[in-house]
C-alpha positions in Angstrom: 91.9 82.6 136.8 88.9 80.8 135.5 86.7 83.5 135.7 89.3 85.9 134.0 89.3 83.2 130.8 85.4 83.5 131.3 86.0 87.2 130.8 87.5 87.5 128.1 86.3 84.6 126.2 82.9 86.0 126.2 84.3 89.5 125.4 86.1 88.0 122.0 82.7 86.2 121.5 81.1 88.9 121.2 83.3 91.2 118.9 86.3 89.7 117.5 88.1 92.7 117.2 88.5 92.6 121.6 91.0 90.3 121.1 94.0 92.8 120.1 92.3 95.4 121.5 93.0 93.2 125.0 96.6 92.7 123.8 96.9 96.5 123.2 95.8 97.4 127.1 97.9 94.5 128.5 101.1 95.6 126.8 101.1 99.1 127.7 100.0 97.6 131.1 103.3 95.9 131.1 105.2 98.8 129.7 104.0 101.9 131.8 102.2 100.0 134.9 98.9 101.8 134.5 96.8 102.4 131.9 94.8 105.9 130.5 92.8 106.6 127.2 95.6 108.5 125.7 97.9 105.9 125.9 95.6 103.6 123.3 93.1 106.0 121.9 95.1 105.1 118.7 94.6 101.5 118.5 90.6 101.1 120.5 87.4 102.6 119.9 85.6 104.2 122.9 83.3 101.5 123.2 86.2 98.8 123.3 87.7 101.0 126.3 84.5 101.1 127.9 83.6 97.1 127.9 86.9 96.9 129.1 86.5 98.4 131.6 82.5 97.3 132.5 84.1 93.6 132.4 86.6 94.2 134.7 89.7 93.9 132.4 90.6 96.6 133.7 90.5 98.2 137.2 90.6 102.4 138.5 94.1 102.9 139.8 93.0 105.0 142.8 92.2 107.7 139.3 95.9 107.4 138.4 94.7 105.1 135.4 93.6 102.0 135.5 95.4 98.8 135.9 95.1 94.8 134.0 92.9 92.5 136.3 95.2 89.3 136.2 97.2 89.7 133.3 98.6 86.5 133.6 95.1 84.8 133.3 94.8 87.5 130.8 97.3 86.5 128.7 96.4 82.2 129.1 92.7 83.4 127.8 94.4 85.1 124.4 96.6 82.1 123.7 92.9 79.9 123.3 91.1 82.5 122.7 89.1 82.2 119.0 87.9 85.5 117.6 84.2 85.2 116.7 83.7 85.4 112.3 80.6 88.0 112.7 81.1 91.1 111.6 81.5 93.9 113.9 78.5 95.9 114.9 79.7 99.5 114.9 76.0 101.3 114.3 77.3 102.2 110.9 74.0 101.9 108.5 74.1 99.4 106.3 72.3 100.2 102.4 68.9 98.0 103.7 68.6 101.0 106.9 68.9 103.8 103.5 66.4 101.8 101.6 64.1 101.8 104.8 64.5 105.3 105.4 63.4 106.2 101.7 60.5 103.6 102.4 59.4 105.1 105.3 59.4 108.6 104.4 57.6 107.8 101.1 54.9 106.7 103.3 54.6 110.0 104.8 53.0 111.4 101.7 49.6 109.3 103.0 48.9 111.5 105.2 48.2 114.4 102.5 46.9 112.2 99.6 43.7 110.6 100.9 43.9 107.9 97.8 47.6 106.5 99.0 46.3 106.8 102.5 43.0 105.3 101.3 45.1 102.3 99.5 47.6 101.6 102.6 44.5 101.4 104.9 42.5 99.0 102.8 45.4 96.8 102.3 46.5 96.7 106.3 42.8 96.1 107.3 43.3 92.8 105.6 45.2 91.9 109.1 43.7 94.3 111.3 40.0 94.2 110.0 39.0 91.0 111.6 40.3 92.3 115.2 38.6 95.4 114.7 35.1 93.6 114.0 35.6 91.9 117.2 36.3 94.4 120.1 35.7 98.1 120.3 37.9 100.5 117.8 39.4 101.7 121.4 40.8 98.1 122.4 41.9 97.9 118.8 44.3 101.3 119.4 45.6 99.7 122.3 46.7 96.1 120.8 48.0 98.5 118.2 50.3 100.1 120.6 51.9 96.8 122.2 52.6 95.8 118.9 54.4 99.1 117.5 55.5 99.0 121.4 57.2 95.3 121.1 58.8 96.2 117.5 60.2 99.5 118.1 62.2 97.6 121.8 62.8 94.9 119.9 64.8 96.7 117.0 66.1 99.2 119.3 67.8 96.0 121.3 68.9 94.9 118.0 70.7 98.1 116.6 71.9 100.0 118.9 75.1 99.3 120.3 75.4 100.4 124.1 78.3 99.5 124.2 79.6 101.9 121.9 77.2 104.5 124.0 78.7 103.4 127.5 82.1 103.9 126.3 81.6 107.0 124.9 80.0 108.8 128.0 83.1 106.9 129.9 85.3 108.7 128.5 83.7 112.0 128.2 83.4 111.0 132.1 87.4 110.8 132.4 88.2 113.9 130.3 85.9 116.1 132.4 87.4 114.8 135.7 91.1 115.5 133.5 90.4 118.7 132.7 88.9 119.8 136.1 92.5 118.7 137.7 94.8 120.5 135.0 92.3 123.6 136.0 93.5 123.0 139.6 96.8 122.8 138.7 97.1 125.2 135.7 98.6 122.7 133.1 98.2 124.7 130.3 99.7 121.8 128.0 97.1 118.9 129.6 94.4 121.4 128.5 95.5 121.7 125.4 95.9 118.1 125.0 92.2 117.5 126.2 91.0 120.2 124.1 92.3 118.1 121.3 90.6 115.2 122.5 87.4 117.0 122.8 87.3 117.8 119.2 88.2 114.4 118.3 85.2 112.9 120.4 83.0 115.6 118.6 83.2 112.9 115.2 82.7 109.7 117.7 79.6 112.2 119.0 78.2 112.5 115.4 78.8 108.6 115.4 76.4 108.2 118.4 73.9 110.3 117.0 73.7 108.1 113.7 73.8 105.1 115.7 71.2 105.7 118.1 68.8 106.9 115.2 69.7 103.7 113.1 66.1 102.0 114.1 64.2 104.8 113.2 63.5 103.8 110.0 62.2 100.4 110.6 59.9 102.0 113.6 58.6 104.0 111.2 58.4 101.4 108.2 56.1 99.2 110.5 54.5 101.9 112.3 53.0 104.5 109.4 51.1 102.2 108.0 49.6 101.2 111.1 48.9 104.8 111.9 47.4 105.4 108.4 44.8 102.6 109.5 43.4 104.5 112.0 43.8 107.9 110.5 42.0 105.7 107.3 39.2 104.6 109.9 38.4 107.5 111.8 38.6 109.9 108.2 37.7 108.0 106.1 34.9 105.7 107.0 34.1 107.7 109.9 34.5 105.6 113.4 33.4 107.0 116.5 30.9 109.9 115.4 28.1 108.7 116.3 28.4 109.5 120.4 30.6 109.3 123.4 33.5 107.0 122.1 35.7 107.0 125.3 36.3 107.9 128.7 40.0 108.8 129.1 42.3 109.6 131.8 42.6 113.2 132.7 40.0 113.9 130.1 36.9 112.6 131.0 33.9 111.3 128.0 35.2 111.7 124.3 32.1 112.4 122.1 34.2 111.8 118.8 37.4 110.5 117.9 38.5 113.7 116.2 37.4 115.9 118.7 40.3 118.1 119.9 42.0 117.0 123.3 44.9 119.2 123.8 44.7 122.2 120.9 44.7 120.3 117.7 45.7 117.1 119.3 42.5 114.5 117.9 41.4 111.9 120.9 42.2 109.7 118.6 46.0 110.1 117.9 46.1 111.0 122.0 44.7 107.8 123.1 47.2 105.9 120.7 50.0 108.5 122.0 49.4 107.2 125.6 48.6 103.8 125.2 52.3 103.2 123.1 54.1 105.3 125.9 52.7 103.5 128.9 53.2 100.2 127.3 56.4 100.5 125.6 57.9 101.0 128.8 55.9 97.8 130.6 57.4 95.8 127.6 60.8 97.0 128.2 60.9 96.1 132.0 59.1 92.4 131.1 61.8 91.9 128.8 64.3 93.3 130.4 65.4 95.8 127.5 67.7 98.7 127.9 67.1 100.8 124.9 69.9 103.2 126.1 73.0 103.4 128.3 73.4 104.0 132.0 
């Protein structure tokens, strides 16, 4: 029984709002015996349904339903249960992820007016200058890149609910495997039924797209600017013309940074291009970051 108050404690911790949706699984529990997504598709939200059923709250039924782990542990862990005052985190976005987006799209216009992308450059190299004085412009791409690397995991940790996500593919999960049986048996009503249910999920899927996309904007608020640096450096004052700059994997010697790599691919944005992929995912293993569901 301990570890069932343990359950659900840190569930209510964590979203206040698990606390009725807990009440709303146990009481149909009680009522019907088992427990499917149409019974309380009214009352929880996909990702409420899914942590429910990641915590063990609730148990597969031999795929008759699922069943209430303990109830009457359960139902000791509501009565001293206390529903956590944060707000929940449903991957709505908030005005400050608008005003972001505006920001970083306005940003955009530095890379076709050389005086804004002039500007931004000078004003980052206040930061990045002294690090670029003091190893090669190559090394300076790549510190670069574990930083836009750590910010864009870090924010994706932040925002994005997987919880949400996990629940979601759940229960696409259980209406396929419904579906498939009412094909079997030619239950022309628990098709029609599902179908319903599909087209509801198709909102919840536009939900997910918004959510998974709500770090976008701060990626890109912290990451044009950086780019505009060494677009700034290589156009602008000219870096890496004078000779070989680089010898790169799968490439061989770069003379220039803008010479062309792959078509009109420049070394210079490849080089960053590989560096942040290679290391955005050794940052996300070190940290132990999921930046999406399993």
């Amino acid at each position: 029984m301990a570890r069932t108050v343990q359950k659900v404690d840190s569930l209510v911790e964590e979203d206040g709002s698990m606390e009725p949706a807990i009440e709303t699984v146990l009481e149909t529990a009680e009522e019907k015996g088992v427990v499917q997504w149409n019974d309380v598709s009214d009352d929880l939200t996909s990702g409420q349904w899914g942590r429910l059923i990641e915590k063990g709250i609730l148990v597969d039924a031999d795929g008759e339903g699922f069943v209430v782990d303990d109830p009457d542990g359960i139902r000791d862990a509501l009565d001293e249960a206390e529903p956590s005052d944060e707000e929940e985190s449903d991957g709505s976005w908030t005005s400050w992820d608008k005003i972001a987006l505006v920001g970083s799209l306005a940003l955009f216009v530095g890379y076709w007016q050389p005086d804004i992308r002039d500007q931004i450059g000078e004003v980052i190299d206040i930061g990045i200058g002294p690090i670029n004085s003091l190893v090669p412009f190559y090394v300076t791409i790549l510190v670069l890149a574990v930083l836009t690397g750590l910010w864009s995991t870090l924010l994706q940790d932040r925002l994005t609910n997987l919880d949400n996500m996990s629940g979601y593919q759940e229960k696409q999960k259980e209406l396929r495997e419904r579906e498939k049986k009412a094909k079997e048996e030619d239950d022309d009503e628990a098709l029609e039924e599902i179908r319903q249910e599909q087209m509801e999920m198709m909102t919840e899927n536009l939900g997910m797209m918004k959510q998974q996309f709500r770090s976008m904007p701060w990626i890109m608020l912290f990451t044009i600017p950086i780019f505009l640096w060494v677009y700034w450096q290589v156009r602008g004052l000219g870096v890496g013309q004078a000779g070989p700059v680089l010898v790169m994997p799968l490439v061989g010697e770069v003379n220039a940074w803008e010479a062309g790599i792959i078509g009109p691919l420049q070394a210079w944005i490849f080089w960053y291009i590989l560096c942040s992929m290679s290391l955005s995912q050794i940052i996300r293993k070190s940290l132990n970051i999921q930046t999406s569901p399993t």
